[in-house]
C-alpha positions in Angstrom: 0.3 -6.6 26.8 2.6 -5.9 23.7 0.2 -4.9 21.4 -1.6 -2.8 24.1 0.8 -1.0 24.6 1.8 -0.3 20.7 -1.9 0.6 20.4 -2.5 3.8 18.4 -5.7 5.0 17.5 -6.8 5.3 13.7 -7.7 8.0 12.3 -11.2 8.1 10.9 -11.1 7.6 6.8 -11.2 11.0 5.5 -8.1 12.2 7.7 -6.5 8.6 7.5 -6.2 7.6 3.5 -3.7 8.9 1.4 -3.1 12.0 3.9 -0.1 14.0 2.2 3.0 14.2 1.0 6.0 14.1 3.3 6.9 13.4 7.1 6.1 16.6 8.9 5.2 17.0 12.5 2.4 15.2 13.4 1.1 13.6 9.1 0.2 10.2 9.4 2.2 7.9 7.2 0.3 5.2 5.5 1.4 1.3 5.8 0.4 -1.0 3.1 -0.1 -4.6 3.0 0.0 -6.8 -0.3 -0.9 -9.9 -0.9 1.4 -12.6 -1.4 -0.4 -14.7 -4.2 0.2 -17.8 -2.0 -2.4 -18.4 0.5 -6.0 -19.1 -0.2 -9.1 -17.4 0.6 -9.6 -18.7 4.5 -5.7 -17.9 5.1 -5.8 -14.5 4.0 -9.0 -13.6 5.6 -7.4 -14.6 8.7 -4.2 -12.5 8.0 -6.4 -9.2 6.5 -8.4 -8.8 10.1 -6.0 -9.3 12.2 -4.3 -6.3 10.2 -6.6 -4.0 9.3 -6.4 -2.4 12.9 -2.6 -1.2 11.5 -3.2 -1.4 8.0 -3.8 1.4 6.0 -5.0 -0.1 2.8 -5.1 -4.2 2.1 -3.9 -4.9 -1.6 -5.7 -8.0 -3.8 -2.3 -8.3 -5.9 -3.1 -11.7 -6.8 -2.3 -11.6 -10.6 -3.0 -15.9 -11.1 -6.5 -15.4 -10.5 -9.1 -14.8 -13.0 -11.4 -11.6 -12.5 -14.5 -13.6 -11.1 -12.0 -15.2 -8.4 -10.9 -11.2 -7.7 -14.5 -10.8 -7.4 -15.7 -13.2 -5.1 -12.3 -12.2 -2.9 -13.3 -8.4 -2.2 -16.9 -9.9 -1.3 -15.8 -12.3 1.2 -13.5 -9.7 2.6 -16.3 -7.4 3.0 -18.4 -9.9 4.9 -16.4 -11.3 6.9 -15.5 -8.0 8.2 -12.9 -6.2 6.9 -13.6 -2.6 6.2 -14.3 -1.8 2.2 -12.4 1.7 2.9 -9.2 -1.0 3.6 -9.3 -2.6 0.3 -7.4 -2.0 -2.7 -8.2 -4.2 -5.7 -4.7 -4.8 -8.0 -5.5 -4.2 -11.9 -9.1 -4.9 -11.7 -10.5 -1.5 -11.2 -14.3 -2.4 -12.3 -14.5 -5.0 -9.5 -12.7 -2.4 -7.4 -15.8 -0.1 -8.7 -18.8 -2.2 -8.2 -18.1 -3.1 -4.6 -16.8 -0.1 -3.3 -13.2 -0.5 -2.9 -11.2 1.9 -1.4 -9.5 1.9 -5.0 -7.2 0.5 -7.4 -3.7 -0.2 -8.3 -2.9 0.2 -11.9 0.4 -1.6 -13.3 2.7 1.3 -15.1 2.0 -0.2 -18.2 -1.9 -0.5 -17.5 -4.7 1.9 -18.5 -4.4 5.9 -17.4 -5.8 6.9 -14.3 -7.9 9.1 -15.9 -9.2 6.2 -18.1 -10.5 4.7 -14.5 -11.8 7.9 -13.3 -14.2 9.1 -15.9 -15.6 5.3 -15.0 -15.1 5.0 -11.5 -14.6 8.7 -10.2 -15.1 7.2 -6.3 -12.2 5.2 -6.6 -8.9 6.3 -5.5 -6.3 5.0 -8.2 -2.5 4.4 -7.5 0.1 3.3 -10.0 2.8 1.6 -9.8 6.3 2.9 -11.4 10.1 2.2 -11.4 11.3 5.5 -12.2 11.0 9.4 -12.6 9.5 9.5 -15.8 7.0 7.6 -15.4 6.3 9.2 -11.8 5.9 12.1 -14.1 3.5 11.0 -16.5 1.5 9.4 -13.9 1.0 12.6 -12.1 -0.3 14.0 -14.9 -2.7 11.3 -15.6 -4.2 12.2 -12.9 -2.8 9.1 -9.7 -3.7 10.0 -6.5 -0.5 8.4 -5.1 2.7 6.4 -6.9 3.9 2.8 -5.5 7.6 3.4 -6.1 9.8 0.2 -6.2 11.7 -2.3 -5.7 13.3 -0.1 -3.4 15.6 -2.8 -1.8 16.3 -6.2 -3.4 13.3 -9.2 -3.4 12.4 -12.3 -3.1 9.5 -11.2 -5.1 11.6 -9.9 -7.9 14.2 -12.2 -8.0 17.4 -11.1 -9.9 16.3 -7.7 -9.5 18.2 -4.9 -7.8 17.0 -2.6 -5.8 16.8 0.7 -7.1 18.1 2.2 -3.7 16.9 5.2 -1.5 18.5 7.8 -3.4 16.4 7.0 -6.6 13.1 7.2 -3.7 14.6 10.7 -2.7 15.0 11.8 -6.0 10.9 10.7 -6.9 9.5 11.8 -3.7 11.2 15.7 -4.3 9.9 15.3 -8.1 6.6 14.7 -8.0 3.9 16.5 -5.6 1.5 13.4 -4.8 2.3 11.4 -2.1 5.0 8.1 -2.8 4.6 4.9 -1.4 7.9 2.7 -1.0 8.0 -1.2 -1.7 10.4 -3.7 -2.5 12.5 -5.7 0.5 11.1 -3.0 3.2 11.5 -4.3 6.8 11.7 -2.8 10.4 15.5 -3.4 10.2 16.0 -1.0 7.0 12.5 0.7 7.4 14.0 4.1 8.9 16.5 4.8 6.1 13.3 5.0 3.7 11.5 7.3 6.6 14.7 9.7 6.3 12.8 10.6 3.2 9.5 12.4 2.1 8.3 9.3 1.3 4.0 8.7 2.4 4.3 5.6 3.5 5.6 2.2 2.4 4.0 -1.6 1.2 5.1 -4.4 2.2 4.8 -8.2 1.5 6.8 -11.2 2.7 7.8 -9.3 5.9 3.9 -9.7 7.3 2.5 -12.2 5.0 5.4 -14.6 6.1 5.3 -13.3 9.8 4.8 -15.9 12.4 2.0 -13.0 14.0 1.1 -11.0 11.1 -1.3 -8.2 13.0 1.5 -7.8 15.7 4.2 -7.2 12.7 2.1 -4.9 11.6 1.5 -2.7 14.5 5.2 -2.8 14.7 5.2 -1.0 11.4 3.2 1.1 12.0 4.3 2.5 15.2 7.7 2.7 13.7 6.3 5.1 11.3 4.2 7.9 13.3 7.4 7.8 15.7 9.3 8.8 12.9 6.9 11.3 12.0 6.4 13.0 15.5 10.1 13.0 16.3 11.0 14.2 12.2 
């Protein structure tokens, strides 16, 4: 069977989440999958499991709900079975923090990561940028990883151009925590963002909208670690 045969295995969390920087032989590139703030709870269950096989991290980015919706979200998840160490809770770090989260993803405008550490030093906290300088201050904050974008024009920011591989490049050589790439990624431009020392990439529409979301996903991900053993 297809998926059979795209089947690799995962690594176990400590090795597996936010490994490095860069595509050397062997490094495990990270793939992860946001939410698309259209589907309801049910629906998105159904997507996050048959995912989190591929997936490195699952992101909550569903900004029209209220923090006791976010809440009741990450504890479904959990029960129904999808893997706390998968789940990263968008903006909401204290619900991130009181139900063991893999982490949070901070908005570049939103508190410091060191803000959320002193609080919640378990969690691991991304931020999300749109440019070197604030790649730089992030660092120093103290992020564990930057989600760099829109890398490629959106549907999800419409009107909005694509800041381009170059500008990715440019980050990835800048800063010395690991980049994650978003913004209009899919297996038809996905290598051109590989050529970089980019960590891994996030992506939205291209599994959310898929007609088989978990075998998209593999397909990501095997793209990826090919890249990385043949680099």
């Amino acid at each position: 069977m297809y998926l059979q045969i795209l089947a690799i295995q995962p690594l176990p969390y400590g090795e597996r989440f936010f490994y490095g920087k860069g595509s050397g032989l062997g490094l495990k590139r990270e793939l992860h999958v946001l939410s698309d703030g259209k589907k309801e709870l049910d629906e998105f269950c159904q997507m996050a499991l048959s995912i989190q096989s591929a997936a490195t991290a699952i992101h909550l980015r569903e900004k029209h709900r209220p923090e006791e919706e976010i809440q009741k979200w990450v504890h479904t998840l959990i029960k129904e079975g999808i893997s706390s160490t998968k789940i990263i809770v968008n903006s909401h770090y204290s619900v991130a923090g009181r139900w063991g989260a893999a982490g949070v993803q901070l908005p570049e405008d939103g508190p410091s990561p060191e803000t959320v550490k002193r609080l919640y030093p378990e969690l691991r906290v991304g931020c999300s940028i749109h440019g070197l300088e604030a790649g730089y201050q992030k660092e120093r904050e103290g992020a564990d990883y930057l989600l760099f974008g829109n890398v490629y024009q959106t549907e999800s920011k419409s009107g909005l151009k694509g800041k381009g591989v170059k500008s990715l490049e440019s980050l990835t050589e800048a800063v010395s925590i690991p980049v994650i790439a978003i913004g209009g990624i899919h297996i038809s431009n996905l290598e051109r963002v590989l050529q970089t020392k980019v960590s891994g990439i996030a992506v939205m529409s291209s599994i959310a909208e898929a007609h088989n979301p978990g075998e998209k996903a593999w397909r990501f991900q095997t793209r990826m670690q090919r890249s990385c053993y043949h680099a």
